[in-house]
Structure formats: structure tokens, C-alpha cells
BALOBA-1460 file (C-alpha; in Angstrom, 3 decimals):
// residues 158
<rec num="1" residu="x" x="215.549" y="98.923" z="-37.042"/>
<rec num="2" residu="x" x="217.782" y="97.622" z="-40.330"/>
<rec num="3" residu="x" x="217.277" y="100.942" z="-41.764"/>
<rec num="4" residu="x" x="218.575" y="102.355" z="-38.796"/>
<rec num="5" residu="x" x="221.772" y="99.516" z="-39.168"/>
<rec num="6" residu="x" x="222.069" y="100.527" z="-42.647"/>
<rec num="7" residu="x" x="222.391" y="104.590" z="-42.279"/>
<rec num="8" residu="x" x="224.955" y="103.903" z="-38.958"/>
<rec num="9" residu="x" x="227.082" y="101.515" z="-41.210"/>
<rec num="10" residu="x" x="226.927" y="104.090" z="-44.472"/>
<rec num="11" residu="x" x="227.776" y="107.400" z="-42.071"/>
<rec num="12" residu="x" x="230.805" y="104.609" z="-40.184"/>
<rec num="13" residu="x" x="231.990" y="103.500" z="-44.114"/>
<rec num="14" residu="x" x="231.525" y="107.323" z="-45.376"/>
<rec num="15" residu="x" x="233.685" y="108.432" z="-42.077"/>
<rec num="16" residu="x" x="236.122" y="105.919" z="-42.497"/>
<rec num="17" residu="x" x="236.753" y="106.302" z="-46.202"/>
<rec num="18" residu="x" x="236.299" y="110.792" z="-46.376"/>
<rec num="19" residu="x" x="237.789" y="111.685" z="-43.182"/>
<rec num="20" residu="x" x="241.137" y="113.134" z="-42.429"/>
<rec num="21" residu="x" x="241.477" y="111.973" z="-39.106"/>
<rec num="22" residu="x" x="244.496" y="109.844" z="-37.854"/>
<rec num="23" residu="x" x="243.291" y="105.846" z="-37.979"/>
<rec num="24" residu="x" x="243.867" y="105.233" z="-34.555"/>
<rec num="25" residu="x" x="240.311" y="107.664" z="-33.965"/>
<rec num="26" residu="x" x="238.178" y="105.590" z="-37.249"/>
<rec num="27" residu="x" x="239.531" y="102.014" z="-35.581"/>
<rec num="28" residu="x" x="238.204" y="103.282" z="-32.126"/>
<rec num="29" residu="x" x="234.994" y="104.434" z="-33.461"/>
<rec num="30" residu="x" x="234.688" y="101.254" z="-35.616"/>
<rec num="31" residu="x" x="235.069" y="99.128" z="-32.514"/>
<rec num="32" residu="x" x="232.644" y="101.171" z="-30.133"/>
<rec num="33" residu="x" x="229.513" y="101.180" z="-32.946"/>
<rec num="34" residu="x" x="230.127" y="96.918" z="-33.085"/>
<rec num="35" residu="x" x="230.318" y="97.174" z="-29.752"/>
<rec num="36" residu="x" x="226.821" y="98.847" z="-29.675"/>
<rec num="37" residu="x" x="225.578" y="97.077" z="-32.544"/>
<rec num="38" residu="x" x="226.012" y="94.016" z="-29.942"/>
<rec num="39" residu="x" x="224.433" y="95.605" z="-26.733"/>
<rec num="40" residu="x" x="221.262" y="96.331" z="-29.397"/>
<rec num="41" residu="x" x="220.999" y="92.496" z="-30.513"/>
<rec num="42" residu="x" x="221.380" y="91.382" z="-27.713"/>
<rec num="43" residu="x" x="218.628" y="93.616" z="-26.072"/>
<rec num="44" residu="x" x="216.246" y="93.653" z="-28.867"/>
<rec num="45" residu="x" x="213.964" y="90.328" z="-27.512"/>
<rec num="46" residu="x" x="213.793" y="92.052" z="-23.719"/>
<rec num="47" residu="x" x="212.071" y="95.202" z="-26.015"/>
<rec num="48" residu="x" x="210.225" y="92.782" z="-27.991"/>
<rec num="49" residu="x" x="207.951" y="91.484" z="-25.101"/>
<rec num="50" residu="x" x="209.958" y="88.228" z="-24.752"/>
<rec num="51" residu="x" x="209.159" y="86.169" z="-21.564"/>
<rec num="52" residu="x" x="211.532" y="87.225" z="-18.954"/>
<rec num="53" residu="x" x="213.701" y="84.535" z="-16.750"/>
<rec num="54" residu="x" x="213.821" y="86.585" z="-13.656"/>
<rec num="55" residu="x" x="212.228" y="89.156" z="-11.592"/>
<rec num="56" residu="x" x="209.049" y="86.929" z="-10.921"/>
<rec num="57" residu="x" x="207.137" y="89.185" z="-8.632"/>
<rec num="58" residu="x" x="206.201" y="88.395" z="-4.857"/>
<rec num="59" residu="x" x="202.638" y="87.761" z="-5.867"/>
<rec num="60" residu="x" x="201.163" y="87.979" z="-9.197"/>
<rec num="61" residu="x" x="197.568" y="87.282" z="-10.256"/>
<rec num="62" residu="x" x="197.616" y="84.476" z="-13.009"/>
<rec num="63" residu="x" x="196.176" y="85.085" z="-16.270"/>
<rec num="64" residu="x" x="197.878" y="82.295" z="-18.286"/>
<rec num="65" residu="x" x="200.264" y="79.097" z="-18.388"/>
<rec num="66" residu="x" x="201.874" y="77.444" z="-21.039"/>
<rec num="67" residu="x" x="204.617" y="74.406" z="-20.548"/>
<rec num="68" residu="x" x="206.552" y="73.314" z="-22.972"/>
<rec num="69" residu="x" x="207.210" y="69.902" z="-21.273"/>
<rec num="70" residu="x" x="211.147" y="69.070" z="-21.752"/>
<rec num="71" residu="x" x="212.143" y="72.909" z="-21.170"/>
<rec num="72" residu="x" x="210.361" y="75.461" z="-19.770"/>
<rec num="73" residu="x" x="207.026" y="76.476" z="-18.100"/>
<rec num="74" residu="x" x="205.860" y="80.068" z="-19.050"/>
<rec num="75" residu="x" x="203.890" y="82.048" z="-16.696"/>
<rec num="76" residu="x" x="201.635" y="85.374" z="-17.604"/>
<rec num="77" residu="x" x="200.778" y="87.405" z="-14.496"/>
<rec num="78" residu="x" x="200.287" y="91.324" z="-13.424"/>
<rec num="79" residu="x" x="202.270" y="92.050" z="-10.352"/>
<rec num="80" residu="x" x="199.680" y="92.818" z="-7.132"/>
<rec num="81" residu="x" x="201.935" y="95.241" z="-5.818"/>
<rec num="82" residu="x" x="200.402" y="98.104" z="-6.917"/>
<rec num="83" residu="x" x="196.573" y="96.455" z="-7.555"/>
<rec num="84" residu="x" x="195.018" y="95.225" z="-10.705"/>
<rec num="85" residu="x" x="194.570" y="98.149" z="-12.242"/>
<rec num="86" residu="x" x="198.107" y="99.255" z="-12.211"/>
<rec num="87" residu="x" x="200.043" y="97.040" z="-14.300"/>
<rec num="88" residu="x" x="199.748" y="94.784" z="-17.503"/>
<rec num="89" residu="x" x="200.472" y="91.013" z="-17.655"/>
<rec num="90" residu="x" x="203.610" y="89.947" z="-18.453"/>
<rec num="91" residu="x" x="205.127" y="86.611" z="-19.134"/>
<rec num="92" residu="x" x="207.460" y="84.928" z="-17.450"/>
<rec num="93" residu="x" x="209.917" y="81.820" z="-18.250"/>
<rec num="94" residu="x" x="210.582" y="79.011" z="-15.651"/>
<rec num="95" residu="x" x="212.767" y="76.203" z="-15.942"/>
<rec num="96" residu="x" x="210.838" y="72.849" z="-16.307"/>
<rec num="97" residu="x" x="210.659" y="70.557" z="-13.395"/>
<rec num="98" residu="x" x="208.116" y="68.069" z="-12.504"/>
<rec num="99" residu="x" x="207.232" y="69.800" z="-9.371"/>
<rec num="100" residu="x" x="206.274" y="72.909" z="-11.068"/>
<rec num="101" residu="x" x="204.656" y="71.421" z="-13.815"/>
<rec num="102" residu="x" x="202.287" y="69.526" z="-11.046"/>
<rec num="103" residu="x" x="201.695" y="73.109" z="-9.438"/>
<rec num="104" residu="x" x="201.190" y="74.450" z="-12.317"/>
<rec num="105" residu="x" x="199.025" y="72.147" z="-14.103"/>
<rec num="106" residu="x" x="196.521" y="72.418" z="-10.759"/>
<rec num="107" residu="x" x="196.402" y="76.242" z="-11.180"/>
<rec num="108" residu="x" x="195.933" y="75.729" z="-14.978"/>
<rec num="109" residu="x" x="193.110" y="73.951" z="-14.406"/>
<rec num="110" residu="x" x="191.378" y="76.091" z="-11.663"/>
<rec num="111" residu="x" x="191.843" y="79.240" z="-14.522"/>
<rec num="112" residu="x" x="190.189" y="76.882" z="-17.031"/>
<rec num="113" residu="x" x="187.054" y="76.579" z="-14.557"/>
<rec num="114" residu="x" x="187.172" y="80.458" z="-14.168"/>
<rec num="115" residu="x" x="188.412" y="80.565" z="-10.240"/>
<rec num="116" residu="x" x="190.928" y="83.208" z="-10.611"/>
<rec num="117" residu="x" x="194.452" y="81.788" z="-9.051"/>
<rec num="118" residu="x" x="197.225" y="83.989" z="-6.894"/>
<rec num="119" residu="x" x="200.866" y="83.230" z="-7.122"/>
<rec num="120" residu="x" x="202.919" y="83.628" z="-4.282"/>
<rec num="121" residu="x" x="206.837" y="83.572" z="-4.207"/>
<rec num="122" residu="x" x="208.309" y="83.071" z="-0.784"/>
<rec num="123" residu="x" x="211.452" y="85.161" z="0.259"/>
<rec num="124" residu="x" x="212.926" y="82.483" z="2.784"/>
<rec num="125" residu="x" x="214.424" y="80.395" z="0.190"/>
<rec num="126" residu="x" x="216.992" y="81.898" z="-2.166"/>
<rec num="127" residu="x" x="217.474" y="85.123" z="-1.020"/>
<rec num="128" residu="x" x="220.551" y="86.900" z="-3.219"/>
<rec num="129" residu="x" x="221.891" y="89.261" z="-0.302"/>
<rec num="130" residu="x" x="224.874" y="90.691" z="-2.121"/>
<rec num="131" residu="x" x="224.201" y="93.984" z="-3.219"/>
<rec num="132" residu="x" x="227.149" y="94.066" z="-4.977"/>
<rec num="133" residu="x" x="226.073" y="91.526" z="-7.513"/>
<rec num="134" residu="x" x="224.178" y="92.236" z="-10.249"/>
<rec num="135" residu="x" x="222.800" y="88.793" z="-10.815"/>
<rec num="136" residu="x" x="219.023" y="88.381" z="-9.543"/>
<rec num="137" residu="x" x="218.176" y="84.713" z="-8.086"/>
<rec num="138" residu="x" x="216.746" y="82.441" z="-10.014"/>
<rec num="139" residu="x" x="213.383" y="81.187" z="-8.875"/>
<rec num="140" residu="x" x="212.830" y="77.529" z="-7.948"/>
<rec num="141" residu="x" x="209.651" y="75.195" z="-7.853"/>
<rec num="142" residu="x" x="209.259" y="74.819" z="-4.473"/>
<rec num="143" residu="x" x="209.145" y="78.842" z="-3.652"/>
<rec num="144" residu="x" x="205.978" y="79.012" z="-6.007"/>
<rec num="145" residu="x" x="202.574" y="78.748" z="-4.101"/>
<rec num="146" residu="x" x="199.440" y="78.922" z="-6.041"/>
<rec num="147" residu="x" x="196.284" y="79.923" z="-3.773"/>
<rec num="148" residu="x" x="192.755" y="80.593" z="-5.071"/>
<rec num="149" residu="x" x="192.435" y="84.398" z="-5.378"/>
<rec num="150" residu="x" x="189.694" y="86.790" z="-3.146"/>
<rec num="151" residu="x" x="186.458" y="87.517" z="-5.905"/>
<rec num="152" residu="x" x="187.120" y="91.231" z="-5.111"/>
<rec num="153" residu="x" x="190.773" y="90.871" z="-6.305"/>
<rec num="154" residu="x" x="189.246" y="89.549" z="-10.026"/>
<rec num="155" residu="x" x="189.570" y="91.711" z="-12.455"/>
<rec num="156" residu="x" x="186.442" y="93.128" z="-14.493"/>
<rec num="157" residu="x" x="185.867" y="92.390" z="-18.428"/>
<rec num="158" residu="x" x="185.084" y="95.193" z="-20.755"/>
């Protein structure tokens, strides 16, 4: 990736210094590559596996929890859309509240005893109905349900 950086700002700086084209065209180009230079920074952690703060599936099979108290509670789960066998895990970011820690520390310790644990999101609460925003709702604590999960639902180890 900083090679990549370094040959766009050596073809920008060899464009802007060689070329015979009016400055109004170099100043426009110059300001759309920092303009994409931004939309790549910006999206790099998303592409990096970073725990997402929205689009917290409808149910999800629990593989993990993490909470780091003061902040946030991260979740690692595989959508059940689509079954098991469809999907990896992926993690998940929650804002901290006592509530959710309490759920979450009594599905923590049903995956430490190896009973594997469904979440469930409920759609009543929260619903973002305008289609013409492009903001998702946020989850909140008490649309998380944790329920234990069917033995034919848990996944087999290699």
C-alpha cells in the first residue's frame, strides 16, 4: 500500500512538473487524488478486518466476546441466515453499557462451559424506516437476546 502512495505521488509530482497542460487541469487532478488518498485511509481498517459498529445480524451464532469495560463490548459471530456453513465469523463493536455487559457476561460464560449460545436482535425497537438515509441504526442493549443454541445448529471441529 505505501508503495502504491509513493508511485501515485511521483506520476502526480512528474505530471505536475513535465506537463504542458493549463494549471487549472494539474490543480483539479491534485485535489481529486487527495481526495482519494482520503476515501483510502479512511477505508483501509473496514478492509483490514476491523470490528464493525453496525450491521449486527438478526441472529448470529456466538463464537467469542471480549469487553473492554469503560468503552466497548466486542462481539464475534457468523450470521445464521444462510447456515453455519455459509459464512465466517466476524466481529462486531457495541457500545458499553451495564446491561449488555450483564447479557453478555452470562453468554460468555455459557461459551466457556461449551453450550453453544444464539444471538437474537429484535426488529421492534429501532427500526430506521427511511430509505432515503444512508445511516443504519445503531443497536442497543436491550434488542440483544442471548438463547442457548439447538446441538444440531453447533458447528463441527476439524
Amino acid at each position: 500500500m505505501i508503495i502504491a502512495y509513493i508511485a501515485l505521488a511521483m506520476l502526480l509530482l512528474g505530471f505536475n512538473l513535465y506537463s504542458y497542460w493549463s494549471w487549472i487541469v494539474k490543480t483539479l487532478t491534485n485535489v481529486v487524488m487527495i481526495f482519494f488518498f482520503g476515501v483510502i485511509y479512511h477505508s483501509w481498517p473496514a478492509v483490514q478486518g476491523w470490528p464493525t459498529e453496525r450491521d449486527l445480524p438478526p441472529q448470529f451464532y456466538l463464537h467469542a466476546v471480549n469487553v473492554a469495560e469503560p468503552h466497548r463490548i466486542y462481539l464475534w459471530g457468523t450470521e445464521l441466515q444462510h447456515g453455519m456453513s455459509q459464512n465466517e465469523p466476524r466481529a462486531y463493536s457495541l457500545p458499553y453499557t451495564p446491561a449488555l455487559h450483564d447479557k453478555v457476561d452470562k453468554a460468555s460464560r455459557k461459551l466457556r462451559k461449551g453450550l453453544p449460545v444464539i444471538g437474537e436482535v429484535s426488529n421492534s425497537l429501532g427500526n430506521n424506516t427511511d430509505l432515503g438515509s444512508l445511516e443504519q441504526t445503531r443497536i442497543t442493549d436491550q434488542q440483544i437476546v442471548f438463547v442457548d443454541a439447538p446441538q444440531g445448529l453447533v458447528p463441527g471441529k476439524n
